[in-house]
Every structure is written in structure tokens, then in C-alpha cells.
C-alpha positions in Angstrom: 107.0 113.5 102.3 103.4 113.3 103.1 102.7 111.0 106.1 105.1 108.0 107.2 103.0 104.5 107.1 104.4 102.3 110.0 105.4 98.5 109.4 102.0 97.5 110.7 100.0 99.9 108.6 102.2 98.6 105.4 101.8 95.0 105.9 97.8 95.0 106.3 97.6 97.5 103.7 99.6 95.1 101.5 97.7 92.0 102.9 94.4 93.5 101.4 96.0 94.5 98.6 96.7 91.0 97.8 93.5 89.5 97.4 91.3 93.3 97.0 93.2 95.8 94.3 90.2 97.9 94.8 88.1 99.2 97.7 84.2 99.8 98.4 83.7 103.0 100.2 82.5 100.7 103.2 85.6 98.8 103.2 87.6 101.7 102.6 86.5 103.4 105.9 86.9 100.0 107.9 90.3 100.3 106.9 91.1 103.3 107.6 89.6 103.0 111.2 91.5 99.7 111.9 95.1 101.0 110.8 93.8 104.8 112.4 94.4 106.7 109.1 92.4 109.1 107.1 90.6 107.8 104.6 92.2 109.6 102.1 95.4 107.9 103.1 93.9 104.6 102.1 92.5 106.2 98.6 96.0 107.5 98.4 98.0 104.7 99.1 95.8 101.9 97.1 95.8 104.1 94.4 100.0 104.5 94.4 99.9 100.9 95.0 98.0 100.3 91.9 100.3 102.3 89.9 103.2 100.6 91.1 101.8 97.1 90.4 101.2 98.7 86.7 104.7 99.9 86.8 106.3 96.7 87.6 104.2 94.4 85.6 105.0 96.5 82.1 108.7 96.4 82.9 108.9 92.4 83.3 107.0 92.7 79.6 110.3 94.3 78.1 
């Protein structure tokens, strides 16, 4: 299923999700060298995250 996140990875990635839906390249690859993943697992995830948040906000509409 692609790669596994741990707990940690999760809870900073959702931390900066929080106040930062969208990353700069530079903050991108800070990230990604602080939680050790690729960088296009933090493209990856943010992006999946932002769908979700899409997801979940157009079902509380209906």
C-alpha cells in the first residue's frame, strides 16, 4: 500500500497541515528531511490530505 507513515510522521505532518494546507518547495524538503521521507511522500501525502479535507467538508454540506 505504498509506504507506512509512523505515528510521529502523521502527527507533524498533520500539525503543518493545520496552519500550512500548502507547501513551498523549500519547506517541502525541510519536511521531508525532518520526518526522513522522500519528498515526494510529502507532495503525496499533502496532496491526499487536501483531498480528504475537500471530501469531508462537501459531505457536512449535504
Amino acid at each position: 500500500i505504498g509506504s507506512a507513515f509512523t505515528n510521529h510522521q502523521i502527527y507533524e505532518l498533520e500539525k503543518r497541515f493545520l496552519y500550512q494546507k500548502y507547501l513551498s518547495p523549500a519547506d517541502r524538503d525541510q519536511i521531508a528531511q525532518q520526518l526522513g521521507l522522500t519528498n515526494a511522500q510529502v507532495i503525496t501525502w499533502f496532496q491526499n490530505r487536501r483531498a480528504k479535507l475537500k471530501r469531508d467538508l462537501e459531505e457536512k454540506l449535504y
